[in-house]
Steps between C-alpha positions, in 0.01 A plus 500: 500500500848468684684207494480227769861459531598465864538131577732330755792401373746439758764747573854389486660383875583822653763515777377608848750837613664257726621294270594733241713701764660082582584476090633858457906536435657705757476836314845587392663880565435744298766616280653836662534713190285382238679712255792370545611143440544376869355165395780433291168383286503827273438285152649625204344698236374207220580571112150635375538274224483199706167591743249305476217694359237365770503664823599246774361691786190284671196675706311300782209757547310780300277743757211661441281811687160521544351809506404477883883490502488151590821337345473107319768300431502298189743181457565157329462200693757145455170366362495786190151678657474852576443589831398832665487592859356878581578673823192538743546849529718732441840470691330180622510165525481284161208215394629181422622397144234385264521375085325676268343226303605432135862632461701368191845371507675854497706578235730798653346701852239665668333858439261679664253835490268669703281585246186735542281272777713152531865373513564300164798227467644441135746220404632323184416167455671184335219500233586862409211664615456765723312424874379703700274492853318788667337510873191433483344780668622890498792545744538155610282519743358169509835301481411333166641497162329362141722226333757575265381529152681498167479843248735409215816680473694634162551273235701191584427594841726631821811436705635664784265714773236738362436849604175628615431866555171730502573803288350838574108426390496201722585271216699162553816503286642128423899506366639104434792384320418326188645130509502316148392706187587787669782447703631717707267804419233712701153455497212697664141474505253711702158523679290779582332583856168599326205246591504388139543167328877566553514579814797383651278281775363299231868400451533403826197402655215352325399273218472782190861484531485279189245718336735799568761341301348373255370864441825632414575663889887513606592409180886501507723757310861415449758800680833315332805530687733175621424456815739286747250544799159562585415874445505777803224719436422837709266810448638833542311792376201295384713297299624226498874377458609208404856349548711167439824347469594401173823294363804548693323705775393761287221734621241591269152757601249524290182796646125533466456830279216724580141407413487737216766252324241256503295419188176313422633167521675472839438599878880562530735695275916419554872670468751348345765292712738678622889373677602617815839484614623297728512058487311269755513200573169506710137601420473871575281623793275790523389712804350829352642824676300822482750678678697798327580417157523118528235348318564129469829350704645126317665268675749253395776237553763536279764318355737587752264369797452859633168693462439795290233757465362658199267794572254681300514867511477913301641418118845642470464836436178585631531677851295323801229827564437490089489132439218469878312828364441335187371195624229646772365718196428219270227231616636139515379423080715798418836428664807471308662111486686404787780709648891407466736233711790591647785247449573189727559619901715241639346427834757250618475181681591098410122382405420165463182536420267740223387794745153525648359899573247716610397844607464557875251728680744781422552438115797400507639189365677174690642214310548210632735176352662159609874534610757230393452424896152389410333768718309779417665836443316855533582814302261827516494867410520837697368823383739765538358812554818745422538331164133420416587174382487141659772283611590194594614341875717221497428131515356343801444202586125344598652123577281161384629235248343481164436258249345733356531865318265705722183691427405816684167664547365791625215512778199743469639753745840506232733262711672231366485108547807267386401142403749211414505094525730362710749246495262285636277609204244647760391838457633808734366865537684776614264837571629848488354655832427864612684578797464817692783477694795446211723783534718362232244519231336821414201326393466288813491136344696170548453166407374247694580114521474263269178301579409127338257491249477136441537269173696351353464638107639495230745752333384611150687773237410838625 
């Protein structure tokens, strides 16, 4: 039976539009040459030694898509509930904000999944359990969502966000930071998509959740590591890939291996951890490319308060027609561990903020990050067909004033969305648009303005 957990709790005071627009600082302008230090605000580089381990940067919105492309926003309130508010339809107008019932006092951010049927939110809690809530019918499509429910979490429970991905089988993959007993270290648990007493619904929806449990389902298995942040987790090549920031803005992956590596007593065999080069002092992000050679593209803010690039590509050594003809003739159980990373790409700029990404309708990447202007700065890659290879345009500038690192998303028809809170800790949207008649972009797009989402919320560690 699903849970009855759709009450009325009152929403928190929204501003009307008109009011908002009344409360919002005159924007200031934007910096000419963000890679240059015409601010005179250009911070210097800190001494590693001194950083704070914790990553400052706040979020003020996690975003979700249905699979009728509808997109749903997902945000903390000033009275600690979680609120969502889907769009209509897609490219349309938005529903209202609503709780969903039951939320904990968080304990770090937001995460969400569009798992096989149903959207499914995850947070940490202040009693160290995991919580999650799932809509309570497939797709959304009746507007309601069960209450959040605690499922335990590793031993001495979990800080920070967790991450929540479906693997290849249509499993749901949990990865939290352990808290106490094991601080600092990686967790994961799973749940199959199989109609059994495991099933990842009876998690998430209905009252054998307990049963499930207590019959040994997502039991926890410890990954290790020292993790700073909550994980970043991706699946490239039917495998997943997991990364965080350790001490002193170290990078660390650690990768599913194939299913053959897999014994009796687990659903999930794993490499080693592995360093990559290169020192953050943000939580990496991950679009996936599938363009050329590039594999997996990771995003950071370093030390120096410019972003950098690493990028996954053919192993030194191993030319680019040998290294793709290998990999089309073995299926995906067969194919060798993850490919090599180049070393750190400086990709300029002053950020304030960690980077938000994604992939556009043409595969290629666009990171976005706060300025030291507090506005919301635009970088995104070119393919250039005489070199085969992708590049990168300069900065540009998309306006606004954050209190808030911003999170991007990408649409069903592969165009991007840019969410951040305001200064007037409201939520703003800014949509990518398709736009026949740009001559200056050759794939005819352009962003539109920023439009008021209402509020206000509250900021929480990304």
């Amino acid at each position: 039976m699903l849970l009855a957990a759709y009450s009325a709790v009152a929403a928190p005071p929204l501003l009307s539009q008109q009011e908002a627009a009344a409360s919002l600082a005159p924007l200031k302008p934007p910096c000419a040459c963000f890679d240059c230090n015409c601010f005179g605000q250009k911070p210097p580089p800190p001494d590693p030694a001194k950083v704070d381990d914790e990553d400052p940067d706040q979020c003020a919105v996690v975003v979700g898509s249905n699979y009728d492309t509808r997109l749903e926003l997902f945000a903390v309130g000033d009275d600690g509930q979680v609120y969502h508010r889907p769009q209509r339809s897609h490219g349309r107008d938005w529903d209202s904000w609503a709780p969903i019932q039951g939320a904990p006092a968080l304990r770090g951010g937001l995460a969400v999944v569009r798992a096989q049927d149903r959207l499914i939110v995850g947070l940490c809690g202040t009693d160290g359990s995991l919580h999650v809530a799932a809509q309570a019918e497939p797709n959304g499509s009746g507007g309601r969502w069960a209450a959040f429910r605690p499922i335990g979490g590793p031993p001495g429970g979990c800080k920070h966000r967790p991450t929540l991905i479906v693997g290849r089988k249509g499993e749901l993959h949990l990865f939290a930071v352990g808290d106490t007993t094991s601080a600092g270290q990686l967790w994961h648990a799973s749940w199959p998509w199989n109609g059994g007493v495991c099933d990842y619904r009876q998690l998430v929806l209905y009252a054998s959740a307990e049963a499930a449990l207590a019959a040994g389902c997502g039991e926890w298995a410890l990954l290790g590591g020292e993790a700073t942040d909550a994980p970043s987790v991706v699946e490239s090549a039917g495998l997943l890939h997991v990364f965080v920031r350790g001490p002193g803005g170290a990078l660390f992956q650690k990768v599913e291996l194939p299913a053959a590596a897999a014994d009796a007593t687990t659903t999930t065999a794993w490499g080693n951890w592995s360093a990559l080069e290169g020192s953050a002092s943000s939580t990496p992000r991950l679009p996936v490319l599938t363009s050329g050679t590039s594999v997996v593209e990771l995003y950071y803010r370093g030390y120096d308060h410019a972003l950098w690039q690493l990028r996954q590509g053919v192993p030194t050594g191993v030319p680019e027609a040998q290294a793709q003809a290998q990999a089309q003739a073995q299926p995906v159980e067969a194919q060798p561990p993850p490919l090599g990373w180049s070393s750190p790409q400086p990709l300029g700029g002053v950020v304030a903020s960690g980077p938000a990404a994604g992939a556009n309708v043409d595969n290629l990447a666009h990171v976005v990050a706060l300025g030291p202007d507090r506005t919301v700065w635009h970088k995104r890659q070119f393919f250039d067909p005489k070199t085969l290879s992708a590049g990168w345009y300069n900065w540009g500038s998309l306006g606004g004033e954050a209190s808030s690192g911003p999170t991007v998303a990408t649409t069903g028809d592969g165009l991007l969305e840019v969410f951040i809170r305001g200064t007037d800790r409201n939520l703003y949207r800014k949509p990518q648009l398709f736009d026949p008649a740009n001559a200056t972009d050759g794939a005819k797009l352009r962003w539109g303005s920023w439009e008021f989402l209402g509020g206000p919320m509250h900021s929480f560690p990304c």
